[in-house]
C-alpha positions, -999 to +999 in steps of 0.1 A: +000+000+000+015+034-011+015+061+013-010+083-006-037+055-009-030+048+028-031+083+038-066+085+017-077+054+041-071+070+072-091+103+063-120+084+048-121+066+081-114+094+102-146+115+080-167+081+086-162+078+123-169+115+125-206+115+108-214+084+123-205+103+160-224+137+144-191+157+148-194+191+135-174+190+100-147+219+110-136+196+138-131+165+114-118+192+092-092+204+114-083+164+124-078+158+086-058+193+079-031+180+111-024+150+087+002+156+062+016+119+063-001+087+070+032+081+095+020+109+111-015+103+114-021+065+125+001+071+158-022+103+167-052+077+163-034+047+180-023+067+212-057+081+214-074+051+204-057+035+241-065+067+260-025+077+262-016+112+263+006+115+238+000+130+204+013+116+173+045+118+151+071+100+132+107+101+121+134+080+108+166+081+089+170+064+057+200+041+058+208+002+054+219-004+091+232-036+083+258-022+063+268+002+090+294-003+118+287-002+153+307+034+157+290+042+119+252+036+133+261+051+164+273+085+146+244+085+130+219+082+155+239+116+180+240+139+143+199+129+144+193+140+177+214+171+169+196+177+135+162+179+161+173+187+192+154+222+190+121+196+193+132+170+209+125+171+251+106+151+281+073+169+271+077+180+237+087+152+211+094+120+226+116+090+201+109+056+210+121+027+193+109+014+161+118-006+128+161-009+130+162+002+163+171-012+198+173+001+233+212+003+222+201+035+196+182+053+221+204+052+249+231+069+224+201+091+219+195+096+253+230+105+257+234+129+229+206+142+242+217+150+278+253+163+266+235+191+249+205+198+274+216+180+305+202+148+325+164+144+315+160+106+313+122+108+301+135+124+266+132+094+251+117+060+254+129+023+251+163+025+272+183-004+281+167-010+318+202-003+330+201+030+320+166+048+329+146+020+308+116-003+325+113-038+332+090-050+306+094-019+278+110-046+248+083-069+254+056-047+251+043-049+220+048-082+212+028-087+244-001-067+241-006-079+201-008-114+221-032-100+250-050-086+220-055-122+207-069-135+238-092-108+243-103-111+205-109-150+215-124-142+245-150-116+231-161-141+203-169-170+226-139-190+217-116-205+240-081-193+244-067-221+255-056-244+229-067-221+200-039-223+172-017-194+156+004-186+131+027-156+132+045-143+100+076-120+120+098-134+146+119-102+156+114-083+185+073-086+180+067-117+165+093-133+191+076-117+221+040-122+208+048-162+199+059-162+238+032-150+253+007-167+231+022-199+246+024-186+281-013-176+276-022-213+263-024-210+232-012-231+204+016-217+181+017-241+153+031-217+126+059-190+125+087-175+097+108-149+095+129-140+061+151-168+064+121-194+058+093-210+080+082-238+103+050-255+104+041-279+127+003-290+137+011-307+173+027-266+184+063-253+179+080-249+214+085-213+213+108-213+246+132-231+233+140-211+198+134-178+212+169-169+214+179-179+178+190-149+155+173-167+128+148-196+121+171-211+095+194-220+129+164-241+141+168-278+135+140-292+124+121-310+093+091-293+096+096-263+073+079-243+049+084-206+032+079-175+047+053-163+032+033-199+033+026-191+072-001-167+060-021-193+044-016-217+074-054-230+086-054-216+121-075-195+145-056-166+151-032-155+123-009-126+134+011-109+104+041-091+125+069-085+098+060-058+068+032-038+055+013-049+025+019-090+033-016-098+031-031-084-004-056-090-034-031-118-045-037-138-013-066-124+006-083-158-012-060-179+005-062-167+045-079-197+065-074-176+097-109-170+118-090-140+135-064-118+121-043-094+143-024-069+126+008-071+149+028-050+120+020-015+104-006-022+079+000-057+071-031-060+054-041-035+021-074-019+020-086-041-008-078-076+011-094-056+044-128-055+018-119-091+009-115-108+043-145-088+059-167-109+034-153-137+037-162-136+080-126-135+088-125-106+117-093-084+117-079-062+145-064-033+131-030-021+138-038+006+158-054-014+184-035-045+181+001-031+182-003-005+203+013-022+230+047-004+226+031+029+228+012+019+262+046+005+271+070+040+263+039+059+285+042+036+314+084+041+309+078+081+307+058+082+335+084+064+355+110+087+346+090+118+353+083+103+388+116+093+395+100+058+407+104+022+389+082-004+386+086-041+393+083-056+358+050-075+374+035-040+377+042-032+342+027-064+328-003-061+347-011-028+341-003-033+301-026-065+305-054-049+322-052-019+298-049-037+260-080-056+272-099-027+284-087-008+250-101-039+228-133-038+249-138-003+239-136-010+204-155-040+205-185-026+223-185+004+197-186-024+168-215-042+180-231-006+187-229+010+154-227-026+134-188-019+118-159-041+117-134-033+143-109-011+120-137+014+120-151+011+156-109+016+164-114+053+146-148+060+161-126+053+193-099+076+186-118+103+164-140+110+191-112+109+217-092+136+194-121+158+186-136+160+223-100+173+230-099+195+201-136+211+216-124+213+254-094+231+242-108+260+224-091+260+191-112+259+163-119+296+159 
């Protein structure tokens, strides 16, 4: 999915959510106008969407990181925080970690950071727990896109334990979420990363690969491709790698009951169409992976309070919170009869512009 025709998703499903919540047009209007990228806009809608207090934003650098030295990547990240520093701050612009990042890049972040405006831990997010990070932050999402699948279980009458997945990802969200969907009960019978697949009906034990760097270490004879994982017959399929995985070319082949968008539009807007009639229920992004987001508020609010948590603390309160969050949305399905991607922007729409009234600034 291109960035314009996502972009053009987003607003039709911002304007949607907005006339079927009878908000005045200059509010929706002035939602839309803050929109200038689709990078921009989802987060806005995903941290609203969970009630966190955070607005929303994106930035990156383009580089091949793999190619990079240590010292090389390093470089880069402190002339980045240099480049911004005039918007960067504890309650201004907050980085946390995303795609070819690691609590490594934001503590040289971090430290750029304080050797140009002095010690303010909560500047940025997803620290090493060593140095200002919590217990519990690099788990996050992968966690709450697995709490997510529970709930979704849960909400639909069907049991959780026992229930077989398949997860197309196994970095730092797919490894966490095939964890915890075995810690939860659950039945992981699928999983692939780039290096290829492995498939096997009786559940793969998740424990003991979850340190490999790479599947293709795994010794086993139950393989298949990466991409085959998506057409696996399961319950709960969870794409967690790249956008765009699930498409018109496939959408055919999904066998999933339950699909939970674990990576940044995993599935296009013409396979959403496609799946929807088919039955197949999907939990968007913004819901589903919003578990890292929940999890760089509860490490904020640590470092503004000058107080850590015990990492049992953090789990429970991300726990308790994911399910409330997909409760929301599910109860404003059923209400207004619209799949779940649109009850998540009803959610966060109405969120955004109730702010946007209280506030005063539409003049």
């Amino acid at each position: 999915m291109s960035s314009h025709s996502a972009y053009e998703e987003v607003n039709q499903r911002v304007r949607l959510a907005g006339e079927i919540l009878n908000i005045d047009s200059g509010v929706i209007q002035a939602i839309t106008a803050c929109e200038r990228e689709v990078v921009i806009s989802i987060p806005l809608h995903r941290e609203s969407g969970i009630d966190v207090p955070f607005g929303g934003a994106k930035g990156g650098v383009t580089v091949d990181s793999s190619k990079l030295l240590p010292i090389e990547k390093e470089e880069v990240i402190r002339r980045w925080t240099r480049t911004l520093i005039h918007v960067l701050g504890p309650n201004r612009d907050i980085p946390a970690p995303d795609m070819g990042t690691d609590a490594q890049t934001m503590a040289w972040l971090m430290d750029e950071f304080h050797r140009l405006e002095g010690f303010q831990p909560a500047c940025v997010t997803g620290k090493p727990v060593g140095l200002f990070g919590a217990a519990g932050r690099e788990e996050a999402t992968g966690r709450g896109v697995a709490q997510i699948a529970a709930a979704t279980l849960k909400e639909n009458d069907r049991k959780v334990k026992g229930a077989t997945v398949a997860i197309q990802g196994f970095g730092n969200v797919g490894r966490y979420t095939a964890l915890v969907c075995q810690e939860l009960g659950m039945n992981v019978i699928a999983i692939s990363d780039v290096t290829g697949g492995i498939f096997n009906k009786k559940g793969i034990d998740i424990k003991a690969i979850f340190d490999v760097k790479n599947l293709s270490e795994v010794s086993t004879d139950d393989r298949i491709g990466a991409a085959d994982v998506l057409e696996v017959e399961c319950d709960v399929l969870i794409p967690a790698a790249l956008g765009g995985v699930i498409n018109e070319s496939n959408a055919e082949k999904i066998k999933a009951e339950f699909v939970i968008e674990g990576a940044n539009q995993p599935v296009t807007n013409a396979a959403d169409q496609r799946l929807n009639s088919m039955g197949i229920m999907i939990v968007p992004d913004i819901l589903a992976n919003s578990g890292g987001v929940m999890g760089s508020y509860f490490e904020w609010t640590q470092n503004i309070q000058q107080f850590s948590w015990s990492i049992e603390k953090f789990r429970k309160e991300l726990d308790d919170r994911m399910e409330q969050a997909f409760t929301n949305v599910h109860k404003v399905a059923k209400k207004h009869k619209v799949d779940l991607r649109t009850a998540a922007f009803i959610v966060a729409v109405g969120r955004v512009s109730s702010a946007f009234s209280v506030r005063g600034s539409l003049v």
